[in-house]
C-alpha positions in Angstrom: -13.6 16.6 -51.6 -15.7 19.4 -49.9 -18.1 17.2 -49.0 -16.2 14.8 -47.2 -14.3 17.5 -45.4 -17.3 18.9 -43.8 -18.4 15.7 -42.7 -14.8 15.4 -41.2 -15.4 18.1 -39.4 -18.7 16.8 -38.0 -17.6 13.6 -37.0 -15.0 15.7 -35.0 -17.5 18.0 -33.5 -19.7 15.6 -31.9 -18.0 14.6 -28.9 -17.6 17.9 -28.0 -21.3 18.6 -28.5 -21.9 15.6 -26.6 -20.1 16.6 -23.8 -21.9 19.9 -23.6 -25.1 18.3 -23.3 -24.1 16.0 -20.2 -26.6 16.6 -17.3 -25.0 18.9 -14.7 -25.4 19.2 -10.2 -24.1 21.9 -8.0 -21.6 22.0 -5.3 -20.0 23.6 -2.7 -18.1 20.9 -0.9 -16.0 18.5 -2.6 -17.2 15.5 -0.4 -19.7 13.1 -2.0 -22.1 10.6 -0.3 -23.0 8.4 -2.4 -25.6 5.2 -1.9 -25.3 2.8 -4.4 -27.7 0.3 -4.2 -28.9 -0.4 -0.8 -26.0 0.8 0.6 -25.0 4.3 1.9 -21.8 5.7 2.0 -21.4 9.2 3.8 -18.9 11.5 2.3 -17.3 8.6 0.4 -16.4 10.5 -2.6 -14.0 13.6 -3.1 -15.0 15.7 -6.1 -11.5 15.9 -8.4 -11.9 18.9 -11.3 -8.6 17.6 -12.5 -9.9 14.2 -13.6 -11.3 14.1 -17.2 -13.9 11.7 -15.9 -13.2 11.0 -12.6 -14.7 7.0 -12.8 -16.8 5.9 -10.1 -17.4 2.0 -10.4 -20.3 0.4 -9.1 -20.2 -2.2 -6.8 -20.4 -5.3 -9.1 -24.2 -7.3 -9.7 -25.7 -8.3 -13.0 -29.2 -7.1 -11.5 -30.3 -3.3 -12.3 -30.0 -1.1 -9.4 -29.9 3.0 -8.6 -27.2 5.2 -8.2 -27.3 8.1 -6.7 -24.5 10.9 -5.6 -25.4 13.5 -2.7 -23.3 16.7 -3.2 -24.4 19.2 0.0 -26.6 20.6 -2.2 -27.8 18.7 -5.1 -28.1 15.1 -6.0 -28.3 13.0 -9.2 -29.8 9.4 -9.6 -28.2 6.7 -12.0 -29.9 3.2 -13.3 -26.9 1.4 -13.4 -27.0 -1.9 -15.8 -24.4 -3.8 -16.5 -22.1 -3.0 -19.0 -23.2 0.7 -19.1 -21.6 4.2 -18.1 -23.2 7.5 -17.2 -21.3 10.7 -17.8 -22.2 14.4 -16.1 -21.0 17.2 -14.6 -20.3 18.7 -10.8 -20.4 22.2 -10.8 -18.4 23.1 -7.8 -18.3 26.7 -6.1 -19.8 27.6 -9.6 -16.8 27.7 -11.4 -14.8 24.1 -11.8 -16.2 21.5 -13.6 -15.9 18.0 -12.5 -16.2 15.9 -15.5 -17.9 12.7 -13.6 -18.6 8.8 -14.5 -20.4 6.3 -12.7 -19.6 3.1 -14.7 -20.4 -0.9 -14.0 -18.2 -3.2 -12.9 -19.0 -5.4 -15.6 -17.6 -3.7 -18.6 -18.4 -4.4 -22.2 -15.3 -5.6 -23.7 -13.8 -6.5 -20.6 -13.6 -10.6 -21.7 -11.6 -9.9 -25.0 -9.1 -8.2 -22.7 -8.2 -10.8 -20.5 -5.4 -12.8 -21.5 -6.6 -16.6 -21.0 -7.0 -19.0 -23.9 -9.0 -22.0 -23.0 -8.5 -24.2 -19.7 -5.5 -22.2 -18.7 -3.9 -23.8 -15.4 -1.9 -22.5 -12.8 -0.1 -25.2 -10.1 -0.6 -24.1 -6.2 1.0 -25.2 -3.0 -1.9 -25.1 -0.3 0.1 -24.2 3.0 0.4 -25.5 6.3 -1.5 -21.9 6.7 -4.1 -22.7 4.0 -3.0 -20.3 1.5 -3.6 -21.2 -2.0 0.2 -20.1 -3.0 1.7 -19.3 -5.9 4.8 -18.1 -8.0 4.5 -15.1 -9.5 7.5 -13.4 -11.8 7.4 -9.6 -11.5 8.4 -8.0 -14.8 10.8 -10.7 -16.2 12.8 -10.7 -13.0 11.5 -10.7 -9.8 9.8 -14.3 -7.9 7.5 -14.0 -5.7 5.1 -16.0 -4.0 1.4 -14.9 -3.9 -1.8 -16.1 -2.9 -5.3 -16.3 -4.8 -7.7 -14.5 -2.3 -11.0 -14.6 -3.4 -11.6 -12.4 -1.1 -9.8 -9.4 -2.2 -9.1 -7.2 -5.5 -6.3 -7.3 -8.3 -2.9 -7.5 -7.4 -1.7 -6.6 -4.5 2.2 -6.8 -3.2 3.3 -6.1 0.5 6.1 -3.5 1.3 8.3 -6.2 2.7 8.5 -7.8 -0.2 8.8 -5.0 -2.6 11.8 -3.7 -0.7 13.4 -7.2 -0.3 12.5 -9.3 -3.4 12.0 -7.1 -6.3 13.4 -4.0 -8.1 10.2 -1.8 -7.9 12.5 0.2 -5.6 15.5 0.7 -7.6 14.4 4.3 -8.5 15.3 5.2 -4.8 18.6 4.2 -4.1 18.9 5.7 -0.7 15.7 3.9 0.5 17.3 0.5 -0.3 20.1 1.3 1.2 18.6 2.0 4.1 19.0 5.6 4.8 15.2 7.0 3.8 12.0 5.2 4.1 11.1 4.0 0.9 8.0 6.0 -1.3 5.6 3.5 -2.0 3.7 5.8 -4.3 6.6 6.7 -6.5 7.4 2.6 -7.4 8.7 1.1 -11.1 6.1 0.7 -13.4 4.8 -3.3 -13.0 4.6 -3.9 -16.8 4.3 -7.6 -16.5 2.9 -10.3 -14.1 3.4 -13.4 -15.4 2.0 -16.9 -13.4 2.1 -20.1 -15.2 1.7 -19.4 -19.1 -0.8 -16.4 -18.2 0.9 -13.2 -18.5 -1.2 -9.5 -17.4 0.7 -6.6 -19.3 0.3 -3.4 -17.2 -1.8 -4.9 -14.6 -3.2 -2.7 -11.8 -1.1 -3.3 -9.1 -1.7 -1.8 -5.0 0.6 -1.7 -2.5 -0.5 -3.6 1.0 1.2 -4.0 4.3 -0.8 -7.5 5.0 -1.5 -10.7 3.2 -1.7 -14.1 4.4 1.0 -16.2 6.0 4.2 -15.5 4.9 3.2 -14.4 1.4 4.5 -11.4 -0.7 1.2 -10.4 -2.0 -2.2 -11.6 -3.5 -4.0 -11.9 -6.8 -8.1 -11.9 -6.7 -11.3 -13.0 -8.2 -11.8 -9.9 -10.2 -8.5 -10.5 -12.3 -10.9 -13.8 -14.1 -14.3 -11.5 -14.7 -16.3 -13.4 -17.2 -14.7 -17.0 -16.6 -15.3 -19.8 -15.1 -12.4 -20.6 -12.4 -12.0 -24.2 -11.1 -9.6 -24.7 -7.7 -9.3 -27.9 -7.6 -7.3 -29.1 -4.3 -7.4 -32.7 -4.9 -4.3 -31.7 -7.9 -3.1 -28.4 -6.6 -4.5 -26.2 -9.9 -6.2 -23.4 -10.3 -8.1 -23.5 -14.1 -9.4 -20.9 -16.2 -11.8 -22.0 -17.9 -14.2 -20.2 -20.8 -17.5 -22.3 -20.5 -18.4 -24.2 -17.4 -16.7 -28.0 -17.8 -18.7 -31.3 -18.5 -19.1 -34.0 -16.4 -20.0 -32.0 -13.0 -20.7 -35.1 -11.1 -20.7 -35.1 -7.4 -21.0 -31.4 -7.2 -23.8 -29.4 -6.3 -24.7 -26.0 -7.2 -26.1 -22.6 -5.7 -25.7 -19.4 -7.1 -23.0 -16.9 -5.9 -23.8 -13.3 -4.6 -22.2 -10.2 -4.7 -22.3 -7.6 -1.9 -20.0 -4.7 -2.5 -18.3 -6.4 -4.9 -17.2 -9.5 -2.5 -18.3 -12.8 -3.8 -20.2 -14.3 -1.1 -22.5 -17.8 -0.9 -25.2 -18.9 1.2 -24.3 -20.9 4.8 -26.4 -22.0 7.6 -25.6 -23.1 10.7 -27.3 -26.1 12.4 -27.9 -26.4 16.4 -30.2 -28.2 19.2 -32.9 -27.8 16.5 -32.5 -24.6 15.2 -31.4 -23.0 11.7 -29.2 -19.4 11.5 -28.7 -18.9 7.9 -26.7 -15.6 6.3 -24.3 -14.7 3.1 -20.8 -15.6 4.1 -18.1 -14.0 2.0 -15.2 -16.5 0.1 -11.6 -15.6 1.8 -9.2 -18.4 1.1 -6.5 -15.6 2.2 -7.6 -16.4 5.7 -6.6 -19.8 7.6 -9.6 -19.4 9.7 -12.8 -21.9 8.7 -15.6 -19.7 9.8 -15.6 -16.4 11.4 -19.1 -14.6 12.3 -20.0 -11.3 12.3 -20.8 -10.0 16.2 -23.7 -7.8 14.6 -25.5 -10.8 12.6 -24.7 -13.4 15.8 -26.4 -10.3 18.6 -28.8 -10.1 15.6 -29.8 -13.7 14.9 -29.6 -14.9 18.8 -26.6 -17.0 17.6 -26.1 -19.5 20.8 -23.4 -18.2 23.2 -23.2 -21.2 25.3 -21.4 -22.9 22.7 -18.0 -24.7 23.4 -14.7 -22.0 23.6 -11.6 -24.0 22.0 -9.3 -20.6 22.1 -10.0 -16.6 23.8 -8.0 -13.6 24.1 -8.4 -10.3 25.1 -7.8 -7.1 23.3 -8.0 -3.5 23.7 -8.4 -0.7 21.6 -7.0 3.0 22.0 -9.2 3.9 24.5 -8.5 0.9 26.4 -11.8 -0.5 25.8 -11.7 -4.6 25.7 -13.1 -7.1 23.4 -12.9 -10.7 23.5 -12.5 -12.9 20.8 -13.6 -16.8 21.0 -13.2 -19.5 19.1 -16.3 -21.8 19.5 -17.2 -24.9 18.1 -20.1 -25.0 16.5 -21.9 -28.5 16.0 -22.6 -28.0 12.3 -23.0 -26.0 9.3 -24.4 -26.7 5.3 -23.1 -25.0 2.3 -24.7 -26.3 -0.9 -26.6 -28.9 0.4 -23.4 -30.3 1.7 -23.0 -30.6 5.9 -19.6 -30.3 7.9 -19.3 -30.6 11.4 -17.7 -29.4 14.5 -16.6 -26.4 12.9 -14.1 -24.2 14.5 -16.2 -20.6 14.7 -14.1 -17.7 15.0 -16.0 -15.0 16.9 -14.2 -11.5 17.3 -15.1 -9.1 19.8 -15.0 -5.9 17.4 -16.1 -4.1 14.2 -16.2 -6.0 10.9 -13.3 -4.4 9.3 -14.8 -4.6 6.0 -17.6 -1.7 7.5 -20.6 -3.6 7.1 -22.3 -6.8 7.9 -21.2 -10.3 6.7 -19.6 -13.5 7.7 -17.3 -15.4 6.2 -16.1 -18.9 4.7 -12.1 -19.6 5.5 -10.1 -21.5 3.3 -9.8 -23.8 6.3 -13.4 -25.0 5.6 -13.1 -24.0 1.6 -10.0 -26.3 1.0 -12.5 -29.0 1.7 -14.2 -28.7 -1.5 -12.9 -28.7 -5.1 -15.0 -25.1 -6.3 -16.0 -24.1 -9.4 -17.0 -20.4 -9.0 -18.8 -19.8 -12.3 -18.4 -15.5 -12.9 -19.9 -15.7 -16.3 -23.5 -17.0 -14.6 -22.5 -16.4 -11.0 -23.3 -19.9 -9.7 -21.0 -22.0 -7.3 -20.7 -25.5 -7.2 -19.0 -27.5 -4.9 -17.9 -31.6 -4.5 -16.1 -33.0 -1.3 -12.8 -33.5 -2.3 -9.9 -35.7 0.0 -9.4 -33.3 2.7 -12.9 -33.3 3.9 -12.5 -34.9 6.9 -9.1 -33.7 7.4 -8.8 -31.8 10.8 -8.9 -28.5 11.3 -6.2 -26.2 12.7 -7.9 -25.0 15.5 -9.0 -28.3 16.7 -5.3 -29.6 15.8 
């Protein structure tokens, strides 16, 4: 009985003595730049001693890469694999102890989690505003109609819709009825998301004051990790599939990349001769078919005597003006498969997402049934019946 007492109270002692071992960096300022991968962010990190850790997650790729945080005086360096975690220590002002993780985004585990059986479907309406919509039922009582963005990041529920259609609110009484604005960070606890037979219990849910047209929120890739999902236009499903499906004929195939997370594919544009290939990130929450980054079209001499459909003018809050053009651009191959006379949205500022990419619309993805395969990160593709349909802008 001794015996097994003592080694009790090892057992219990070893995380402690763990966690006094964990490698340690100095501080003095609670900002954090951290560069993960090839990719630096300054002062994109805020040391928190209250957090016990305080997780950093990767930006998501199966590939080994380095992570490094830059305190403004000391810096450690991470190999980040996938399904791996690093624990240590930032010693700030020399007394507070910030118990810090860096973790992957692919987490060990993470597939028994999920709550799919096999070749789960979920019904969509595709809208007159190319949103892949559907219904949602917020904690047993609220309806709502969502969108399946792949490219955005869990759930996500506009404040219109919270206020009008659900009773996330109903723990502010005054806010409904008008007389405060409402506290979006004080909401009911979402304990259940239910669309189609798949339920999420306790689901991660953000608060957003955009989504697509005349939606109440969006749900995103990273909610089927591990699975293969199938959007299949030509019968308004999404699947959920466990192993890619047989009997892929007609599509072809390419592998998917990641940067920061966003799944992105391959495109290349084809004109008077000449090729102008980049990544192009997957957002079926926009209606758009292509839109180009202004950095990678100054960048990659992309033509700018190409045919203007629609421009406007904007300013920003200096008063500065940008136009944005949509040009139509003779043609464009994604997995081996060529469309043409794309409507090319070209915007006269920033990339909002802060760094450079273009991007595939669901005006030019609704023309292909897609299997994006996030167990092997491959895409495939196959023409489906609106492949020649027309697009908005040229409508």
């Amino acid at each position: 009985m001794k015996l097994l007492y003592l080694l009790f109270l090892s057992l219990l002692s070893q995380p402690i003595f763990a966690q006094s071992k964990l490698p340690v960096i100095k501080a003095t300022s609670k900002e954090v730049t951290i560069k993960d991968g090839g990719f630096l962010d300054k002062d994109a990190w805020s040391l928190s001693p209250a957090a016990r850790p305080d997780v950093y997650t990767a930006d998501r790729t199966r590939e080994t890469k380095w992570v490094v945080f830059y305190t403004d005086i000391d810096s450690i360096k991470v190999k980040v694999k996938p399904g791996t975690k690093f624990d240590f220590v930032v010693l700030l002002n020399g007394k507070d102890s910030c118990f810090t993780q860096i973790a992957s985004a692919i987490q060990p585990g993470a597939i028994a989690k999920q709550p799919f059986t096999a070749n789960d479907t979920i019904p969509f309406t595709l809208t007159p505003f190319n949103a892949i919509q559907v219904k949602a039922i917020i904690n047993n009582t609220d309806t709502l109609n969502i969108h399946f963005d792949v490219g955005s990041f869990d759930f996500k529920l506009t404040k219109d819709a919270i206020l009008k259609k659900t009773h996330l609110l109903s723990n502010q009484p005054d806010a409904l009825a008008g007389k405060v604005l409402p506290n979006y960070n004080r909401l009911n606890k979402v304990f259940k998301i239910q669309m189609a037979n798949i339920i999420w219990n306790n689901p991660e849910v953000g608060v957003t004051t955009f989504s697509a047209h005349d939606m109440d929120g969006r749900f995103a890739w990273n909610l089927f990790e591990g699975r293969v999902v199938e959007i299949n236009y030509d019968d308004n499903v999404i699947v959920v599939h466990n192993a890619l499906p047989k009997g892929l004929k007609g599509y072809n195939r390419a592998k998917l990349t990641f940067i920061r997370s966003f799944v992105c594919a391959n495109g290349e544009f084809e004109i008077d001769g000449k090729k102008y290939s980049g990544e192009f990130l997957f957002d079926t929450g926009s209606d758009q078919a292509v839109i180009l980054d202004s950095g990678w079209a100054a960048k990659n001499g992309f033509p700018t005597n190409l045919k203007v459909i629609k421009s406007s003018i904007m300013r920003d809050p200096r008063g500065v003006q940008y136009e944005s053009k949509i040009v139509l651009a003779p043609g464009i191959k994604i997995n081996h498969f060529t469309l043409t006379n794309i409507p090319t949205y070209m915007p006269g500022g920033n990339n909002p997402v802060g760094f450079e990419i273009n991007y595939f619309g669901d005006d030019l993805l609704k023309r292909f049934n897609t299997i994006l395969d996030f167990k092997n990160d491959m895409l495939y593709l196959k023409p489906n019946k609106l492949f020649n349909a027309a697009y908005r802008n040229n409508s």
